[in-house]
C-alpha positions in Angstrom: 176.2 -25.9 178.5 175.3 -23.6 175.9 171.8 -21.6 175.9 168.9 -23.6 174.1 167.9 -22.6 170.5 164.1 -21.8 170.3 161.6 -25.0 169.8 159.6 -22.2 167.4 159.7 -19.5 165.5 156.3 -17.7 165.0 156.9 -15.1 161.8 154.0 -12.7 161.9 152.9 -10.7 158.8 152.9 -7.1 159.8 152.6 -5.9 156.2 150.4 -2.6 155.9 148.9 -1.6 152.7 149.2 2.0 152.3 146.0 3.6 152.2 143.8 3.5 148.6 145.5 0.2 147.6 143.1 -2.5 146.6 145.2 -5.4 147.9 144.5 -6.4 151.1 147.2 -6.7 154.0 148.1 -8.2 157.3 147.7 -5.1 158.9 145.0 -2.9 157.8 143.2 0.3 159.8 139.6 -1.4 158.4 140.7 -4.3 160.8 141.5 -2.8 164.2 142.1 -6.1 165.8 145.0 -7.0 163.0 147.2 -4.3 164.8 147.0 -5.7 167.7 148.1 -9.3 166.7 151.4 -9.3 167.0 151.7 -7.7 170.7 148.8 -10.1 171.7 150.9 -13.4 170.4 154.0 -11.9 172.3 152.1 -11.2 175.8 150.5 -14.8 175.3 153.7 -16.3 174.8 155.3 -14.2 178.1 152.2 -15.9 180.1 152.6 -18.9 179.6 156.5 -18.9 180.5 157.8 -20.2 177.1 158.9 -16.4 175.4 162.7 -18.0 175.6 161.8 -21.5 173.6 159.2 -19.7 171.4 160.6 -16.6 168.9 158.1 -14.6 168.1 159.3 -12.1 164.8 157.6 -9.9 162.7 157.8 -10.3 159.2 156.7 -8.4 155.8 154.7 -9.7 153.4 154.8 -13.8 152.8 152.6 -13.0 149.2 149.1 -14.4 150.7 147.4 -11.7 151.8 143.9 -12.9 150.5 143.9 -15.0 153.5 145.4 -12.6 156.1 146.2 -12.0 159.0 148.7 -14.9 158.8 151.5 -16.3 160.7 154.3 -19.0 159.8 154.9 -21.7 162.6 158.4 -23.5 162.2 159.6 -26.0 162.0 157.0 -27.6 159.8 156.0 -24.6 157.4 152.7 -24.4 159.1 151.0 -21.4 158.0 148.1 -20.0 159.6 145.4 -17.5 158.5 142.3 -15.4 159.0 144.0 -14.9 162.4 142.4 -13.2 165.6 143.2 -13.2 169.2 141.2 -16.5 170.2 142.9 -18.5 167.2 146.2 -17.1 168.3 145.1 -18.5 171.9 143.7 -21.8 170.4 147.0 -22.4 168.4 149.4 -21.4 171.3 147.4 -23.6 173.4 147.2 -26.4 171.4 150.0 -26.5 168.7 152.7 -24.6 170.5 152.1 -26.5 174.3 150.5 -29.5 173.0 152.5 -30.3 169.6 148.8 -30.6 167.7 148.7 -28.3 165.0 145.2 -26.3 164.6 143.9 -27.9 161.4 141.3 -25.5 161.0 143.1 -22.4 160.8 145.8 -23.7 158.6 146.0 -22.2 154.8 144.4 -24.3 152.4 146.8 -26.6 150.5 145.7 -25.1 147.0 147.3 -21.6 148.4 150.5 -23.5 149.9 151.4 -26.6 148.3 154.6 -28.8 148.9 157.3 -26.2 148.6 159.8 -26.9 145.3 163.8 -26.8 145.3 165.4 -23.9 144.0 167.2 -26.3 141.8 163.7 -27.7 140.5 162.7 -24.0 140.2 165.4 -22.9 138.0 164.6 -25.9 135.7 161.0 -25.2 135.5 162.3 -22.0 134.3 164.6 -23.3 132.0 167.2 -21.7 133.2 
């Protein structure tokens, strides 16, 4: 028997602006809490006994910062924002253990529609 793949992957955005830049990031000095996010979701994880199905990885930027601190649940593209440590609880809790993704916290559609083919991209492109 071969060792299980993971049921999830989390990617975490630990982009960090550098300092004076106007866009905001994942991780930012003005948000104390943000750089603690990532260690939080991976303590969480080793609590509840699931670090070996669950894969927690930090990630660069995934270009929506607006909406940050975000994280990408997969399998299903489920994107998550505006995080903090009780969403990160509420979303381990009930998404991760219970399979019911936390409507609330997920990015608005308008910001992450249905994802498009490269094939279909190139065309759009004319290319």
């Amino acid at each position: 028997m071969g060792i299980p793949q993971p049921a999830f992957y989390i990617f975490k955005c630990e982009q960090s602006a550098p300092p004076g830049m106007p866009k905001p990031s994942c991780v930012s000095a003005q948000n104390p809490e943000s750089q603690e996010l990532f260690q939080y979701l991976a303590q969480k994880l080793m609590q509840e006994g699931v670090m070996g199905t669950v894969q927690p990885i930090r990630t660069g930027c995934m270009n929506r910062c607006n909406v940050g601190p975000v994280m990408l649940v997969e399998p299903g593209h489920i994107m998550y924002t505006g995080l903090t440590k009780e969403k990160i609880d509420r979303i381990i809790k009930e998404h991760i253990m219970e399979g019911k993704v936390v409507e609330e916290y997920v990015i608005d559609s308008e910001l992450w529609d249905e994802p498009i083919s490269p094939a279909d991209m190139k065309k759009q492109m004319g290319m």
